[in-house]
C-alpha positions in Angstrom: 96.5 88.2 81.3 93.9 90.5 82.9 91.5 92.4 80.4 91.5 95.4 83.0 93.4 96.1 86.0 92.0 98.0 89.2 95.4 99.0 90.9 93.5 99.9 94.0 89.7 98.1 95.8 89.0 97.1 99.1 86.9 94.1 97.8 87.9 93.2 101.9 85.3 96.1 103.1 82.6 95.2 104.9 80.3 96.4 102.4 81.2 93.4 100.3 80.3 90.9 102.8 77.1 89.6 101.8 78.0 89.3 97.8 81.9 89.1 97.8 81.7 85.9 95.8 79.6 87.1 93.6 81.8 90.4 93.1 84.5 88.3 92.5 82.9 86.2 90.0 81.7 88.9 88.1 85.4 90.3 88.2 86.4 86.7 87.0 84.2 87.3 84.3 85.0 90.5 83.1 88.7 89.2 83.5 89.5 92.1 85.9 92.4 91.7 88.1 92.8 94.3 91.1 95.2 94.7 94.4 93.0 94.6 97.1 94.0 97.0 99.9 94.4 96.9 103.5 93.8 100.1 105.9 94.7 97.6 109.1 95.8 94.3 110.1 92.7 93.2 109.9 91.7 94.5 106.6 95.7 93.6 105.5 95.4 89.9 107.0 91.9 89.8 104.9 93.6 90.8 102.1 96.1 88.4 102.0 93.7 85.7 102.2 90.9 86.9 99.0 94.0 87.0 97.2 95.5 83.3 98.1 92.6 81.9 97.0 91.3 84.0 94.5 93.6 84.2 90.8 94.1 87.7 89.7 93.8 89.1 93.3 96.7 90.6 95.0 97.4 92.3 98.4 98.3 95.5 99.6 99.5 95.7 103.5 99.2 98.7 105.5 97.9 100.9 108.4 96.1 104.0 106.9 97.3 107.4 108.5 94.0 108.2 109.6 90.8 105.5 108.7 91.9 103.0 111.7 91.5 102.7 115.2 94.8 101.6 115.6 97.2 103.6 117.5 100.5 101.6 116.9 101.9 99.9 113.9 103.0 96.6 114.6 106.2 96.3 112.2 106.7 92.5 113.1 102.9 91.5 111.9 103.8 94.1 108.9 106.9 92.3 108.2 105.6 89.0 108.4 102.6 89.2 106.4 104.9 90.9 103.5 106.7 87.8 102.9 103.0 86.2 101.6 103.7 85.1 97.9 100.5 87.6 96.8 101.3 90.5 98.5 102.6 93.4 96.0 103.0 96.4 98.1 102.9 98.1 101.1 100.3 100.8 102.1 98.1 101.7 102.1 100.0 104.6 103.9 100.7 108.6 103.5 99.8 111.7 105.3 95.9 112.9 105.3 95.9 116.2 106.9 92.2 117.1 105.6 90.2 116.4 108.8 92.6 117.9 111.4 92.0 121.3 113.8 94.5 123.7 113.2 95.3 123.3 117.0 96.7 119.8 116.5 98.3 120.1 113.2 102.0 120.0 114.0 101.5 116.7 116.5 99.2 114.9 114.2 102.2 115.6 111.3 104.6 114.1 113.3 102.4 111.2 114.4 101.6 110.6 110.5 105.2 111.3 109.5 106.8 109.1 111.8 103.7 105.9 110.9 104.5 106.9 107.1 108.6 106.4 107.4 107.5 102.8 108.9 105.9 102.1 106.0 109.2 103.4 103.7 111.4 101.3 105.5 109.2 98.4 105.0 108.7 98.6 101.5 112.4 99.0 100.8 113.2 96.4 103.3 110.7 93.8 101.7 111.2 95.2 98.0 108.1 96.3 97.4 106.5 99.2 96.1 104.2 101.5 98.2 100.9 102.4 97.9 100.6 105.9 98.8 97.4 107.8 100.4 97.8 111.7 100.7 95.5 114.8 101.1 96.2 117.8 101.7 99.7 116.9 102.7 101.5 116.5 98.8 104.3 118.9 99.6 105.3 117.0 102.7 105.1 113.5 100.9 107.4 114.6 98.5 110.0 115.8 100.8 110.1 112.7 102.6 110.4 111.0 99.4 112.8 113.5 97.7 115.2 112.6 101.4 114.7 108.5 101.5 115.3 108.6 97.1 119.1 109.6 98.2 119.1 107.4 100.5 117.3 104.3 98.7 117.6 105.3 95.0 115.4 102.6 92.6 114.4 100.4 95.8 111.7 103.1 96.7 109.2 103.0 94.7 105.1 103.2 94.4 102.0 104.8 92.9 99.9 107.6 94.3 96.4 106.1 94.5 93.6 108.6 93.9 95.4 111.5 92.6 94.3 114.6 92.4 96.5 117.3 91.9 98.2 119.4 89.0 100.6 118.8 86.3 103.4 120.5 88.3 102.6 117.9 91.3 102.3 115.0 89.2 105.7 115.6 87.4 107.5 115.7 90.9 106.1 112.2 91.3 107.1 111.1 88.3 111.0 112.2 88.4 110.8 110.2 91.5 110.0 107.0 89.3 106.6 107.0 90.8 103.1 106.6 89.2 99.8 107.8 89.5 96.3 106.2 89.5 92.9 107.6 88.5 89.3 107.0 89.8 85.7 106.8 88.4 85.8 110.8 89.4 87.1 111.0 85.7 83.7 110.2 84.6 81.7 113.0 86.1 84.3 116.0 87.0 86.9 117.8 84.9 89.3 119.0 87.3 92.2 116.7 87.0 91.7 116.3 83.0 95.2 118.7 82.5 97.2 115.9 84.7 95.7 113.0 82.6 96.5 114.7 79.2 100.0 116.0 80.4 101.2 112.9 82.4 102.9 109.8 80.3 100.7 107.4 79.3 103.5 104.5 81.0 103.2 106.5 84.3 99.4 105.9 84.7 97.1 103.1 86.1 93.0 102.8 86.7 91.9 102.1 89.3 88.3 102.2 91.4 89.0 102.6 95.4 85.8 100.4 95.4 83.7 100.4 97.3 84.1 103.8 97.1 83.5 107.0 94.7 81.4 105.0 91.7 81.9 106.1 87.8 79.0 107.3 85.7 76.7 105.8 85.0 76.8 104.1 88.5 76.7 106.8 90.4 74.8 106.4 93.5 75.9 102.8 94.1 78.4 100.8 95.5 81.4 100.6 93.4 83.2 97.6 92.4 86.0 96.7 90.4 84.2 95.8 87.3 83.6 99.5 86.6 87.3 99.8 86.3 86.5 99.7 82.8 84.6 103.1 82.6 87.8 104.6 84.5 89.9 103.1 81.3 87.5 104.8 78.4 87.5 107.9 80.3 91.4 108.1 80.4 91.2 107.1 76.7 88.8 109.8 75.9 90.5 113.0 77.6 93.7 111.8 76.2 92.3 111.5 72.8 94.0 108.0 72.2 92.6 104.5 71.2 90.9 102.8 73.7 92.6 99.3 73.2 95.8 101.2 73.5 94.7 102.4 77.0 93.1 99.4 78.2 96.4 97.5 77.3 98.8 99.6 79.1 96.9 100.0 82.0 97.4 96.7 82.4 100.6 96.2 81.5 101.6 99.5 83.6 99.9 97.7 86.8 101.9 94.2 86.2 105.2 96.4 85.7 104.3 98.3 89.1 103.6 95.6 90.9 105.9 93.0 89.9 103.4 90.5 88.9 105.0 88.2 86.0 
């Protein structure tokens, strides 16, 4: 078993490509498992490949609502590459309304809606939890997923990567049976340290969204999945609990997630 476990990297970013096997040696070292995360078919297929030959790396498949240049999702490459033995959920997906004009609002929300319900279908379809992106857009996200739960019940599933939001929001997550995950933000900004205190310890995971969005004291830098750990004290600390209790059900909460026996 994995001393830490970063729930979310993209160890697959080009910004890893002239030390990725030394980031993943160092992650072997610190015994730090993550789910590496794909924004495109390219960045899913690369995915599933660091995680084939890498123990303790696992893949997430998906076309990101708005960080790709592709137009269409391809549900039979999706499909397909879902059935790889490593892959562990599907996403990374959502709505991301932050950067659009007023003017094009209602379009782009049916354009991200409709790419989003592809995912849904998918995960349910392949069993698999999703990995869901959203800003700006929480109130939408959960009425799709208050709909498809009717419809689905315990098959749909996931975590809501970077969260960011309130107490209120994060309980409408969790009476869906989803979790949340937490980044190195924890380490320099207060604003989400209500949620972390309020939300179930068993509901949470850690994770980095290397290379992205680096914890104290590595601010500045690329961040990678070894600083996973600095997310884990910081959880500990707000909440006020033991750090070995954290550390261990981060990890355990990310094997449950995920399905990884």
């Amino acid at each position: 078993m994995p001393k830490f476990f970063d729930s979310h990297s993209h160890v697959n970013d080009t910004r890893f490509d002239l030390d990725r096997a030394e980031t993943l040696l160092r992650m072997k070292e610190n015994s730090v498992w993550s789910v590496v995360v794909g924004t495109d078919k390219k960045m899913s297929e690369d995915a599933v490949v660091l995680a084939h030959k890498n123990e303790g790396i696992f893949a997430a498949i998906g076309l990101h609502p708005t960080d790709s240049d592709e137009e269409l999702f391809d549900e039979n490459f999706y499909k397909k590459l879902a059935k790889e033995s490593k892959v562990v959920a599907i996403g990374e997906c959502g709505l991301d309304y932050s950067r659009v004009p007023e003017e094009k609002r209602e379009e782009e929300k049916k354009r991200q809606t409709a790419l989003f319900e592809k995912h849904l279908n998918l995960a349910v379809s392949s069993n698999l939890p999703l990995m869901i992106h959203c800003r700006d857009a929480h109130p939408d996200i959960l009425e799709i997923l208050h709909s498809k739960k009717h419809e689905f019940g315990e098959k749909l599933r996931g975590n809501i990567h970077f969260f960011s939001e309130s107490p209120e929001t994060a309980k409408k997550y969790f009476d869906l049976d989803f979790t949340i995950s937490f980044t190195g933000v924890l380490t320099f900004a207060r604003n989400y340290d209500e949620t972390v205190r309020y939300a179930p310890l068993e509901k949470l995971l850690s994770e980095t969204d290397a290379p992205y969005v680096a914890p104290a004291p590595y601010r500045g830098k690329r961040n990678e999945p070894i600083y996973v750990e600095e997310v884990v004290k910081a959880i500990a600390q707000i909440r006020n609990q033991d750090f070995e209790t954290v550390r261990e059900a981060m990890v355990q909460n990310a094997l449950r997630s995920f399905s990884i026996s």
